[in-house]
DRENLOLUM-530588 format. One line per 5 residues: their letters; for each residue x, y, z of N, C-alpha, C, O. Coordinates in steps of 0.02 Angstrom, whole numbers, plus 50000, padded with zeros to 5 digits. Last residue first. Layout:
// DRENLOLUM-530588
a) X:Y:Z:X:Y:Z:X:Y:Z:X:Y:Z ~ ... $
// end
This chain:
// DRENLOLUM-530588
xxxxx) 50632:50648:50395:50666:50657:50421:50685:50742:50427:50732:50761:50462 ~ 50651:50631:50250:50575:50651:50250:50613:50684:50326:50626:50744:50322 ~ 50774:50533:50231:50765:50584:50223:50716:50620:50225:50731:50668:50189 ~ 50724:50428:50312:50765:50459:50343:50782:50522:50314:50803:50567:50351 ~ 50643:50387:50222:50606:50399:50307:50679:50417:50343:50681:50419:50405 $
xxxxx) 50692:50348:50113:50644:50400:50120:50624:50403:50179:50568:50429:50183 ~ 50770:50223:50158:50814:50295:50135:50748:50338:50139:50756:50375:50187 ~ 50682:50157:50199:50710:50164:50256:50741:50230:50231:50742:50282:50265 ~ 50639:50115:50082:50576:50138:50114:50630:50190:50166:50621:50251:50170 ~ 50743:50062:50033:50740:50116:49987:50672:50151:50039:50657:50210:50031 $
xxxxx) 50760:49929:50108:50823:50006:50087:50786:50063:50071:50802:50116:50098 ~ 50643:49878:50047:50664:49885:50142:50724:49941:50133:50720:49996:50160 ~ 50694:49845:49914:50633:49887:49931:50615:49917:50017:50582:49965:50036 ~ 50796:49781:49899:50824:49843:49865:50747:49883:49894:50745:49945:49894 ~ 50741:49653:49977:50796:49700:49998:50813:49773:49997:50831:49813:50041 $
xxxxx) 50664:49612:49892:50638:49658:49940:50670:49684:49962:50656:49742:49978 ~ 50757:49593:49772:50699:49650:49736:50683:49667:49829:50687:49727:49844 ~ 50836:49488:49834:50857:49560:49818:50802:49601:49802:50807:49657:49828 ~ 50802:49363:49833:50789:49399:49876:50805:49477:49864:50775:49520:49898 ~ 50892:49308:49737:50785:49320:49708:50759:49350:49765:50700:49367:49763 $
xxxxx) 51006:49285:49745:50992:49351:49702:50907:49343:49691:50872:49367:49646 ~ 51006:49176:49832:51003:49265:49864:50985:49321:49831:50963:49375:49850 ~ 50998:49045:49802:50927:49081:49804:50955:49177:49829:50917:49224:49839 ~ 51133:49021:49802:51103:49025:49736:51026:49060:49748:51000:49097:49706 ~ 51157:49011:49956:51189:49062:49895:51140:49074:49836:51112:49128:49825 $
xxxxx) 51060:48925:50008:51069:48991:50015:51087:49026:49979:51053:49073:49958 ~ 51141:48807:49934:51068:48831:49923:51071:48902:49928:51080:48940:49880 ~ 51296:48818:50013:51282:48849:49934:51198:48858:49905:51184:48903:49865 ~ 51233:48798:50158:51258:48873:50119:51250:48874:50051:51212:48914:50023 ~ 51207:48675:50129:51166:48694:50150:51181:48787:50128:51147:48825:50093 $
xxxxx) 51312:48616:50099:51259:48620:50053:51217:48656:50052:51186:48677:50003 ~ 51474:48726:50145:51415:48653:50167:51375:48664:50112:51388:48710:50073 ~ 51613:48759:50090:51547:48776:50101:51511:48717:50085:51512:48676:50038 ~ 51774:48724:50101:51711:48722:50059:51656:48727:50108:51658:48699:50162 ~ 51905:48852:50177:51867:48781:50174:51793:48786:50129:51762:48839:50122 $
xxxxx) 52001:48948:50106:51960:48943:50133:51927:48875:50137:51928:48844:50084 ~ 52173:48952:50099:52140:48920:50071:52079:48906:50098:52079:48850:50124 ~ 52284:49085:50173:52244:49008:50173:52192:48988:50117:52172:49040:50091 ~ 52321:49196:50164:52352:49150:50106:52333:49094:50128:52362:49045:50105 ~ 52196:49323:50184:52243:49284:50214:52264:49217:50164:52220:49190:50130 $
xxxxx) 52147:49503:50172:52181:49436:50150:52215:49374:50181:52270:49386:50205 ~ 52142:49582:50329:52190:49578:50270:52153:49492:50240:52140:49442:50274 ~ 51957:49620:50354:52036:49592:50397:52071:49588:50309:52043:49591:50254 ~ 51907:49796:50349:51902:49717:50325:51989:49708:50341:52040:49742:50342 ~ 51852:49910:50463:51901:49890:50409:51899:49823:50398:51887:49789:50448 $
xxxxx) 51671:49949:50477:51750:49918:50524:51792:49902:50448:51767:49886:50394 ~ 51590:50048:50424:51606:49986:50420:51685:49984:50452:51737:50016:50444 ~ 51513:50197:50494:51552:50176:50440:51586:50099:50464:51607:50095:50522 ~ 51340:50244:50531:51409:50227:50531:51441:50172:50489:51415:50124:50460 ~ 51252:50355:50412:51279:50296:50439:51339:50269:50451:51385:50265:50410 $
xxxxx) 51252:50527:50465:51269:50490:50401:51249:50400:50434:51231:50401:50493 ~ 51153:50628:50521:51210:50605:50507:51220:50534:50452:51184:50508:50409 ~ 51016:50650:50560:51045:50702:50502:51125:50693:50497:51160:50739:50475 ~ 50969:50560:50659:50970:50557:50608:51004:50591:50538:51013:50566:50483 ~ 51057:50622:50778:51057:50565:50740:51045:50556:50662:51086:50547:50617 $
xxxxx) 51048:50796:50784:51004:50725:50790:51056:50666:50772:51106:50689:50744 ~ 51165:50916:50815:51124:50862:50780:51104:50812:50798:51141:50776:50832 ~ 51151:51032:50965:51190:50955:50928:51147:50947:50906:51092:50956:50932 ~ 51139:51203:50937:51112:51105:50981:51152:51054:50933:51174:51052:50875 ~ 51173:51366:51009:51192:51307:50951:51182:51252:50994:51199:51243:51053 $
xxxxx) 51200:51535:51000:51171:51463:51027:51161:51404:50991:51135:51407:50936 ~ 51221:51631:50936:51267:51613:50986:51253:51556:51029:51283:51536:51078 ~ 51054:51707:50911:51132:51705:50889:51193:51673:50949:51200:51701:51003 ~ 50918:51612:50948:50946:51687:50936:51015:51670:50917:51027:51610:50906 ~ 50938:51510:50798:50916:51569:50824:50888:51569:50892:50840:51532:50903 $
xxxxx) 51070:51388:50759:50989:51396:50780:50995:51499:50784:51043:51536:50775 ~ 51179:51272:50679:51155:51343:50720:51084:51353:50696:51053:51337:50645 ~ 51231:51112:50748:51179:51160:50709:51147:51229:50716:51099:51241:50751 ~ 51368:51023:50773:51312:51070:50771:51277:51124:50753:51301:51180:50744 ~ 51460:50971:50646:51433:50957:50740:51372:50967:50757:51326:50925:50756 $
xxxxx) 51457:50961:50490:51457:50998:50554:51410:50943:50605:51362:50904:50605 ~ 51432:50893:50375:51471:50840:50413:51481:50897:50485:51514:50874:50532 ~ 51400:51034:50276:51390:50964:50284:51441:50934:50345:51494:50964:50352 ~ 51344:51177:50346:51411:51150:50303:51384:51070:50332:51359:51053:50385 ~ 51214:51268:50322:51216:51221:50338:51290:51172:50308:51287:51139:50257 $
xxxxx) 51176:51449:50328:51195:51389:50286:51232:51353:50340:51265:51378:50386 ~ 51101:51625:50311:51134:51557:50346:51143:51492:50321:51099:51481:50279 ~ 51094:51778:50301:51082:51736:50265:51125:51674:50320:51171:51687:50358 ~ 50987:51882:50432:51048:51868:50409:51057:51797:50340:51006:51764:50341 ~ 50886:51856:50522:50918:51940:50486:50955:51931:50433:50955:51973:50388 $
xxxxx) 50758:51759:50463:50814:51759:50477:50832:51860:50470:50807:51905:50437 ~ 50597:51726:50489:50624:51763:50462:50714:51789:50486:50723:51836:50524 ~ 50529:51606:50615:50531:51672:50617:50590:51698:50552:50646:51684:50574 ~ 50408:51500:50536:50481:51503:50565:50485:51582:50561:50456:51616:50520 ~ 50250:51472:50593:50273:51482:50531:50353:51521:50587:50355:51549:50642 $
xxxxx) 50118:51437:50654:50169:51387:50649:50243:51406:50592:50277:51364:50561 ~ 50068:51530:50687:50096:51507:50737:50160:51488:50742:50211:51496:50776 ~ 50024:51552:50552:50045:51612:50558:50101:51580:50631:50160:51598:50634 ~ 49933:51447:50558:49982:51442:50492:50042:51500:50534:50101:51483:50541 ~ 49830:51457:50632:49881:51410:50658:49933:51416:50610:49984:51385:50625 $
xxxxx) 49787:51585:50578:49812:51595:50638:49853:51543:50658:49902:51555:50692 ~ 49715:51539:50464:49783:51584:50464:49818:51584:50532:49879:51583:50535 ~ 49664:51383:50513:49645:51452:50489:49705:51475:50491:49751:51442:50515 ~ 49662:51211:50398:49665:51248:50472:49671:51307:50447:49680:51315:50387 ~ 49600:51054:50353:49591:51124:50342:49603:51182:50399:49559:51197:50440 $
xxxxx) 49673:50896:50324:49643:50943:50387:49650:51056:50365:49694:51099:50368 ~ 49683:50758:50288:49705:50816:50249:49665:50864:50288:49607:50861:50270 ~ 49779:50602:50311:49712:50638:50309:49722:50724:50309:49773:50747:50334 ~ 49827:50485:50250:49832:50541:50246:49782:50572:50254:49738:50576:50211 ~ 49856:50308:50322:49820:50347:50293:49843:50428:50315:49867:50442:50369 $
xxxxx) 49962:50147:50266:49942:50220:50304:49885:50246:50283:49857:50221:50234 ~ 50004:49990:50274:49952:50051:50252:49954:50097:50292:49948:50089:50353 ~ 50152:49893:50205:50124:49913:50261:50046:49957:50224:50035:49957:50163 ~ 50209:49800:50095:50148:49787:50111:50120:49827:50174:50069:49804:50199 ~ 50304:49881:50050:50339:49840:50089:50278:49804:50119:50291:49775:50172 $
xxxxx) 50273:49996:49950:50282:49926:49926:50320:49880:49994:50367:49843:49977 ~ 50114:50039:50064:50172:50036:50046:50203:49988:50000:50174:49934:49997 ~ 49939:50097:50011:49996:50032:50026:50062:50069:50008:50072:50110:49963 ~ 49837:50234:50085:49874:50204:50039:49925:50154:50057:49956:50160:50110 ~ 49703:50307:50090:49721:50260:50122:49764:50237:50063:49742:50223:50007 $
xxxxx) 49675:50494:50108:49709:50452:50052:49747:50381:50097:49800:50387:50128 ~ 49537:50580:50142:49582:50542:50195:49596:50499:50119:49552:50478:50082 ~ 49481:50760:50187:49495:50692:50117:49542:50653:50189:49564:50672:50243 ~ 49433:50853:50295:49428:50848:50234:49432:50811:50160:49404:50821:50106 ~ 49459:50901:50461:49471:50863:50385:49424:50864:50341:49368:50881:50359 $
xxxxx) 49483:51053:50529:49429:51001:50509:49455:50962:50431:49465:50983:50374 ~ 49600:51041:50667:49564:51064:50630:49515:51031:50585:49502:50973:50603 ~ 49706:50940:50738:49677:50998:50753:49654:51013:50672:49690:50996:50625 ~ 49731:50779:50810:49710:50809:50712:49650:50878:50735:49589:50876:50745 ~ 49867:50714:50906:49787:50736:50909:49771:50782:50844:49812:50827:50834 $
xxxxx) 49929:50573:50893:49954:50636:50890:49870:50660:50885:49824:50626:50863 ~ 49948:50449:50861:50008:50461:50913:49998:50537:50907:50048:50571:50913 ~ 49823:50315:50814:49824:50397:50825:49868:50400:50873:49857:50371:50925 ~ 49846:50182:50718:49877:50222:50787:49875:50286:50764:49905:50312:50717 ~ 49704:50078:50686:49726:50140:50686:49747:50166:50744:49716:50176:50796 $
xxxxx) 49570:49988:50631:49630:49983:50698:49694:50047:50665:49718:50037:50609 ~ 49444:50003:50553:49520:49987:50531:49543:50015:50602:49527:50073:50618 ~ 49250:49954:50516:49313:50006:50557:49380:49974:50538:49378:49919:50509 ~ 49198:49973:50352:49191:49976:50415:49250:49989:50466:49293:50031:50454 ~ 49174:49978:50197:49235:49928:50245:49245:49931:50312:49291:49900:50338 $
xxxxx) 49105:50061:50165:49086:49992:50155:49139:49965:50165:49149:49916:50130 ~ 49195:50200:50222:49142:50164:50159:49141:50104:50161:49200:50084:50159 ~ 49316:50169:50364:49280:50183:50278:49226:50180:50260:49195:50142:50298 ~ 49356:50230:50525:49285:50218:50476:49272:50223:50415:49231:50264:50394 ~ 49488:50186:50596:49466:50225:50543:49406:50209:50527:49407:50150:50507 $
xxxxx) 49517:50219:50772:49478:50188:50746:49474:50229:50666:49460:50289:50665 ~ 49683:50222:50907:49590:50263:50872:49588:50226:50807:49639:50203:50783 ~ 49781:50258:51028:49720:50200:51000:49682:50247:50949:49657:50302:50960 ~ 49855:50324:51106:49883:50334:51053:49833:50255:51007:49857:50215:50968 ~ 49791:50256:51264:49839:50292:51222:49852:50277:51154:49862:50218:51140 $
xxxxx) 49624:50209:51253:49684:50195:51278:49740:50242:51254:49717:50274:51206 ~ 49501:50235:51186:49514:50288:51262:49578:50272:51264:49610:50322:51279 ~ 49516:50323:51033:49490:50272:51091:49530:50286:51159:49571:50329:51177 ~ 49427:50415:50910:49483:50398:50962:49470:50348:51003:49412:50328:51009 ~ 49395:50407:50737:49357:50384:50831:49421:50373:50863:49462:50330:50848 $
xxxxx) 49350:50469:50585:49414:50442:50646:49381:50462:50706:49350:50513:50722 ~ 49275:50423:50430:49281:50455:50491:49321:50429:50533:49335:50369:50529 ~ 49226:50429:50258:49258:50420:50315:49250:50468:50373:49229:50526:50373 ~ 49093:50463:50183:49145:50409:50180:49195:50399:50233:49199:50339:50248 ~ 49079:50551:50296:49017:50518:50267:49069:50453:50229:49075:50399:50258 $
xxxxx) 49146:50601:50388:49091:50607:50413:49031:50551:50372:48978:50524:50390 ~ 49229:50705:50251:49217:50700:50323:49142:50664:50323:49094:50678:50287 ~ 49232:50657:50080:49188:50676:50116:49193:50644:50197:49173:50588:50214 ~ 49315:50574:50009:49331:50652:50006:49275:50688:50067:49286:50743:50092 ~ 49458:50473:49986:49380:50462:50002:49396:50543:50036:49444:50567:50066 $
xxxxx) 49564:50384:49881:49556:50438:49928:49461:50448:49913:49422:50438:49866 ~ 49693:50265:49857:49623:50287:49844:49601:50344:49888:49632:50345:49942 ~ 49848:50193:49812:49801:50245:49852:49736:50249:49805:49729:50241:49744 ~ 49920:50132:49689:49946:50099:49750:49885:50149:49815:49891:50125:49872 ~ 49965:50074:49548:49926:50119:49573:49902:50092:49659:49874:50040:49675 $
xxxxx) 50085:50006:49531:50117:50066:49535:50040:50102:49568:50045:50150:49607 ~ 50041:49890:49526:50087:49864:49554:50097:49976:49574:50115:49999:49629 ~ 49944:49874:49415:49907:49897:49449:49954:49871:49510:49926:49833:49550 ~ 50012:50021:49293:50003:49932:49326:49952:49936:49370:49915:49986:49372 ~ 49934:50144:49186:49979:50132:49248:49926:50044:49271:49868:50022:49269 $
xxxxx) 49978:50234:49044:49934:50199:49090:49964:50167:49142:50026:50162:49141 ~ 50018:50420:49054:50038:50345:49043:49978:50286:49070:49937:50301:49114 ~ 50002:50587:48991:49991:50524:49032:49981:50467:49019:49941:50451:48975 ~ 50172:50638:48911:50110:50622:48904:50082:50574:48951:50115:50523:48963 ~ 50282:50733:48931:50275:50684:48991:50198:50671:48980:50159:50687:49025 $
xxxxx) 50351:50876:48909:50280:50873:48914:50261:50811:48968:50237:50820:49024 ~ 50465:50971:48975:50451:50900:48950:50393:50885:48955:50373:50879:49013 ~ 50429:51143:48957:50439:51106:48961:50441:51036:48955:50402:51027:48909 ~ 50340:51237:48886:50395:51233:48883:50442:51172:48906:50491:51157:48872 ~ 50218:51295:48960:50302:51318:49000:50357:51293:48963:50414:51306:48981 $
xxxxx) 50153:51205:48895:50150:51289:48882:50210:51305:48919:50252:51337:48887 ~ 50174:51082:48923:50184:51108:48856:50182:51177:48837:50200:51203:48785 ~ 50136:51095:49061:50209:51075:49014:50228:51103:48967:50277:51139:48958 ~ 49989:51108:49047:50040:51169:49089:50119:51159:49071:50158:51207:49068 ~ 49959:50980:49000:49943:51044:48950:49987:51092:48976:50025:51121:48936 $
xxxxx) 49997:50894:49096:50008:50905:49037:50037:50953:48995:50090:50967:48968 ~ 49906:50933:49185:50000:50949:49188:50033:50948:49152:50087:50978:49149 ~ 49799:50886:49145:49810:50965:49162:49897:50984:49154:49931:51028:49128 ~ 49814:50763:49140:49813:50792:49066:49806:50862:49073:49807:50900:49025 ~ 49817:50729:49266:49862:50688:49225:49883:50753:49172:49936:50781:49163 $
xxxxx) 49675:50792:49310:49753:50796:49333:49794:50797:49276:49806:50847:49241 ~ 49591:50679:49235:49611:50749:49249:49665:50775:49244:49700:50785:49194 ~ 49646:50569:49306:49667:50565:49222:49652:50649:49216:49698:50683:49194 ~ 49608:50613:49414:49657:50610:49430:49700:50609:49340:49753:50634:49320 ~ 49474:50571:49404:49480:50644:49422:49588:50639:49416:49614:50694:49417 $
xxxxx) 49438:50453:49382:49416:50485:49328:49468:50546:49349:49504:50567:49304 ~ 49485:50417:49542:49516:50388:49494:49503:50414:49411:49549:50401:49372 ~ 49367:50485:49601:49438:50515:49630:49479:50459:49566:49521:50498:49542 ~ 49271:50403:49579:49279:50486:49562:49359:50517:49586:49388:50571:49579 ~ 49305:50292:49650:49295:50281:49564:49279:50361:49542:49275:50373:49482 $
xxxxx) 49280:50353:49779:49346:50330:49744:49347:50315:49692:49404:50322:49669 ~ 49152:50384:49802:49186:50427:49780:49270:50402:49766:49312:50441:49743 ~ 49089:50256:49781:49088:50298:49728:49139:50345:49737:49176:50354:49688 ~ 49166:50111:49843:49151:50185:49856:49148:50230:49810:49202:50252:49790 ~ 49120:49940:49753:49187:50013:49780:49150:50084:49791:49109:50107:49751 $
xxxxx) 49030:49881:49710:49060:49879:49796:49114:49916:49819:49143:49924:49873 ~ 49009:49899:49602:48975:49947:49647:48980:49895:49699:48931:49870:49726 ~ 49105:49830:49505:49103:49917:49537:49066:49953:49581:49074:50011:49600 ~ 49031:49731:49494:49096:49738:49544:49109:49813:49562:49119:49842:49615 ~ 48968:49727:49375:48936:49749:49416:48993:49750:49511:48978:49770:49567 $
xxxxx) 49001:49824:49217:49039:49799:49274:48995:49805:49343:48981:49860:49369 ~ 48891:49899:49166:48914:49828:49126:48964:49797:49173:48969:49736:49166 ~ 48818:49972:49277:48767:49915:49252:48814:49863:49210:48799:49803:49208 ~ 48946:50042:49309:48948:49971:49358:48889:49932:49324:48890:49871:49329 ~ 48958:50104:49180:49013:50069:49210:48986:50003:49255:48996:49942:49246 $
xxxxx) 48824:50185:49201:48823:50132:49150:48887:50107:49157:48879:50055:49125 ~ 48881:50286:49304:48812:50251:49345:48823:50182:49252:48830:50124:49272 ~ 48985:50335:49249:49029:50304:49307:48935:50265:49316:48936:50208:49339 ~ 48964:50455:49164:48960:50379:49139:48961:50350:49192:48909:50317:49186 ~ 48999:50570:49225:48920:50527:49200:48911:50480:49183:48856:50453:49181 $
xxxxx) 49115:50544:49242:49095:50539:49286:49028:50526:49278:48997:50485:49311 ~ 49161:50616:49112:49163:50539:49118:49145:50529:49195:49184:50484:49211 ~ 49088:50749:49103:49074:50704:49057:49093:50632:49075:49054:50587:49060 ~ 49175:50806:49218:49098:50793:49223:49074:50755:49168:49027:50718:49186 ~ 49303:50794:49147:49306:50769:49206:49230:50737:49194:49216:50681:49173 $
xxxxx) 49304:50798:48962:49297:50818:49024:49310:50781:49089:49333:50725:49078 ~ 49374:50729:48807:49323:50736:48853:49332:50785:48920:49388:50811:48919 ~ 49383:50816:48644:49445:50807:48710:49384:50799:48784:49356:50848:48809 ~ 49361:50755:48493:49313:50777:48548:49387:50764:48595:49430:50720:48588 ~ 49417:50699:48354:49444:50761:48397:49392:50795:48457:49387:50856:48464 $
xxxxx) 49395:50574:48348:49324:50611:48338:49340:50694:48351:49299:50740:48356 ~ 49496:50486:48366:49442:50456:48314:49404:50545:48293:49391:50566:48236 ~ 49572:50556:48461:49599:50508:48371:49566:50534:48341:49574:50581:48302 ~ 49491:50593:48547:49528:50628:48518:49557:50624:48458:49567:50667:48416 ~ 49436:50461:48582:49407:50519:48587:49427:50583:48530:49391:50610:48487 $
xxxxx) 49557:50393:48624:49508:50382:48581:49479:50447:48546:49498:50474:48494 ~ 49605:50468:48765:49620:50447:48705:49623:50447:48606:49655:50471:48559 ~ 49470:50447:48839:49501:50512:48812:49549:50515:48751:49542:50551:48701 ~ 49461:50298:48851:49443:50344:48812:49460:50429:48782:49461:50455:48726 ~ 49609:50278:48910:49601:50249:48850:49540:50298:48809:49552:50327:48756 $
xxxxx) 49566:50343:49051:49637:50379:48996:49628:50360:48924:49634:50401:48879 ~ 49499:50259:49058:49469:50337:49073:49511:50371:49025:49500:50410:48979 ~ 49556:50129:49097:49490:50140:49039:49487:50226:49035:49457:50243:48984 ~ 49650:50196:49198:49671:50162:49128:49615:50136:49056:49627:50128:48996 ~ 49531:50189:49304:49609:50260:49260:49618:50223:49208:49573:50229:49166 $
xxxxx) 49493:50066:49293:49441:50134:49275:49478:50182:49259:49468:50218:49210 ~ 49598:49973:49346:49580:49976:49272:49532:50045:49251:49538:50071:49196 ~ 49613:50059:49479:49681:50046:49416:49633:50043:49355:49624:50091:49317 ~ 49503:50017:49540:49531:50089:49520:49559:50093:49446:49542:50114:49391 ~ 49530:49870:49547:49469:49894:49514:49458:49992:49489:49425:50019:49445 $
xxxxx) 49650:49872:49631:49654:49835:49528:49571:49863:49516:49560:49877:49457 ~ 49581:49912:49738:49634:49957:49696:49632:49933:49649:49609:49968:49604 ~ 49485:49824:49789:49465:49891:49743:49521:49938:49715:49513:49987:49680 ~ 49578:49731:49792:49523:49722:49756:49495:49796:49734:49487:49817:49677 ~ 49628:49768:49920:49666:49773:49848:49634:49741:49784:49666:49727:49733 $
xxxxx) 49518:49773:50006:49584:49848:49992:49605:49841:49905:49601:49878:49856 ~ 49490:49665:50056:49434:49717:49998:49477:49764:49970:49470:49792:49915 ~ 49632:49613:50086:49598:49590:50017:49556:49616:49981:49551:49614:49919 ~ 49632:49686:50187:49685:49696:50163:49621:49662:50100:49572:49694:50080 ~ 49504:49628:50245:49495:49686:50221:49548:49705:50192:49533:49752:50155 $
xxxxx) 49541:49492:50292:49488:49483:50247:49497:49597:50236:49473:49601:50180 ~ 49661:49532:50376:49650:49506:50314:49609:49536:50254:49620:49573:50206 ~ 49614:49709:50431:49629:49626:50451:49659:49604:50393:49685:49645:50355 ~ 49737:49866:50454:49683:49815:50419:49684:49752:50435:49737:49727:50452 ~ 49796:49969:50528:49827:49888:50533:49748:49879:50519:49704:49883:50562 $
xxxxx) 49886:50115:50480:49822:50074:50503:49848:50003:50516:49906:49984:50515 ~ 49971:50253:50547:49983:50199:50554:49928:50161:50539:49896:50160:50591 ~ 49965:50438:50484:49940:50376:50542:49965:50305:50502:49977:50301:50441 ~ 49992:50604:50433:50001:50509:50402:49991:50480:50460:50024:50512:50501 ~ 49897:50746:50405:49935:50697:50466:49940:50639:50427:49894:50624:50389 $
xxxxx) 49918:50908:50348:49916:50822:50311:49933:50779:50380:49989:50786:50404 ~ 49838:51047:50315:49891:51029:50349:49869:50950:50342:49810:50934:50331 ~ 49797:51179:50206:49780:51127:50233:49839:51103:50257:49891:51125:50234 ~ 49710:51368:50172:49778:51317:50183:49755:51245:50226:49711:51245:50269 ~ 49570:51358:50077:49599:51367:50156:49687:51339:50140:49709:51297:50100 $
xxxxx) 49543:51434:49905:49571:51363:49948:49577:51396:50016:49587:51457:50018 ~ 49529:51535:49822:49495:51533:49888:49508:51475:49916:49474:51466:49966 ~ 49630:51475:49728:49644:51569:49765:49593:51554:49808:49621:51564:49862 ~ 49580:51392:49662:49628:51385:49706:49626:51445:49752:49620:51444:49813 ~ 49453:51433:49611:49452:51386:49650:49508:51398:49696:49499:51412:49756 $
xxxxx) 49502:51526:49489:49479:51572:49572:49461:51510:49623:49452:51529:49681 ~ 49581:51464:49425:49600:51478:49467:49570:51504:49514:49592:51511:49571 ~ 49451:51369:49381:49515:51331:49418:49547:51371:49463:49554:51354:49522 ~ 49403:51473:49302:49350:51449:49394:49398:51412:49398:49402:51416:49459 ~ 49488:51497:49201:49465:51558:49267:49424:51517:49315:49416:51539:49372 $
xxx) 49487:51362:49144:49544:51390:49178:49542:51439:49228:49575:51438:49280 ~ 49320:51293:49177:49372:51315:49121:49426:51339:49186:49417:51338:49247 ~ 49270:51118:49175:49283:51180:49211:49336:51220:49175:49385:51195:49148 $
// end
């Protein structure tokens, strides 16, 4: 696709709005999950390799639609591939896309180019299924905040719907956390009118936010709410007792084990922190 149908693509885009939900996969489907992600992973990382190639050997720079034709002789020499959802082995070609669009837009702005990398299969972590209705679909259920995901050849997923998905979707990106949780993103096409609803009214005036304030000025003028919780800091640690010139007693056996195993607990530690710091700043 050349650069003028990219942009007149975008320029007729709808604006889209993103809900994240809660899933709870069984087992046996956490396992189809991550079976077809290392099966993603390697097709980006073959996709990238040829392009690659391609270019060394033959200065040919492939296409999107060129390696997507291949994707039907992929699964005749890999036959595992065709238990993954075609359109996710299209959404994995499409993304080395991507990769090498941003590329190219780097290097013309000037900026750090940031050639595309191949990636673990620890970092490729989502798949996205593009067609409402046909790879996926969402079923409410009657109880509160209940509803049902419908994949591609993985059938239904237990799903908290806490919120009702006005307008018409469009892609749903089922992706792992590194703390082993799954969400899904589902990507909902809405008209000017909910954009226009939803959009903050235009200040008169310029305004700013002094850190460690009380409260938060709002509009109309002269009215003001206390901050949340969250947009404060964490409370601060009780003062540590003085030093004391005793001589602490030895630690049981049972503690020093403990001790020596703590530094192999740290990688989840530093990973339960770091989920919690982005959900308070997303916040």
């Amino acid at each position: 696709m050349s650069n003028k149908a990219k942009t007149k693509t975008k320029q007729a885009a709808k604006p889209r709005k993103t809900y994240l939900f809660r899933i709870y996969p069984t087992h046996k489907q956490i396992n189809t999950l991550l079976e077809w992600l290392g099966l993603c992973c390697q097709l980006y990382n073959a996709a990238l390799d040829e392009r690659k190639s391609a270019y060394r050997m033959a200065g040919v720079s492939l296409s999107y639609e060129h390696q997507c034709a291949e994707l039907p002789g992929c699964k005749q020499v890999r036959p595992e591939l065709r238990d993954v959802p075609s359109q996710a082995l299209q959404d994995a070609v499409k993304r080395v896309d991507l990769a090498f669009d941003n590329f190219f837009r780097r290097v013309q702005q000037g900026q750090k180019p940031g050639y595309p990398r191949f990636k673990s299969r620890f970092r490729y972590d989502s798949m996205t299924f593009k067609q409402y209705q046909n790879s996926f679909d969402v079923i409410r259920g009657n109880k509160k905040n209940k509803g049902t995901l419908v994949l591609a050849k993985l059938g239904p997923v237990k799903m908290v719907l806490h919120r009702p998905i006005k307008g018409t979707p469009k892609t749903a990106v089922v992706k792992r956390t590194p703390t082993g949780k799954w969400f899904v993103s589902i990507s909902v096409e809405i008209g000017e009118e909910e954009v226009l609803a939803g959009a903050y009214p235009s200040a008169p005036k310029k305004s700013g936010l002094m850190w460690g304030s009380r409260l938060l000025p709002t509009s109309p003028p002269g009215r003001k709410l206390p901050i949340l919780a969250s947009f404060g800091g964490r409370r601060r640690r009780s003062p540590e007792p003085r030093a004391s010139s005793r001589k602490p007693p030895k630690a049981a056996n049972s503690e020093r084990k403990s001790a020596k195993s703590w530094p192999a607990c740290m990688s989840g530690l530093l990973i339960v922190a770091k989920t919690s710091l982005n959900k308070r700043s997303a916040n």
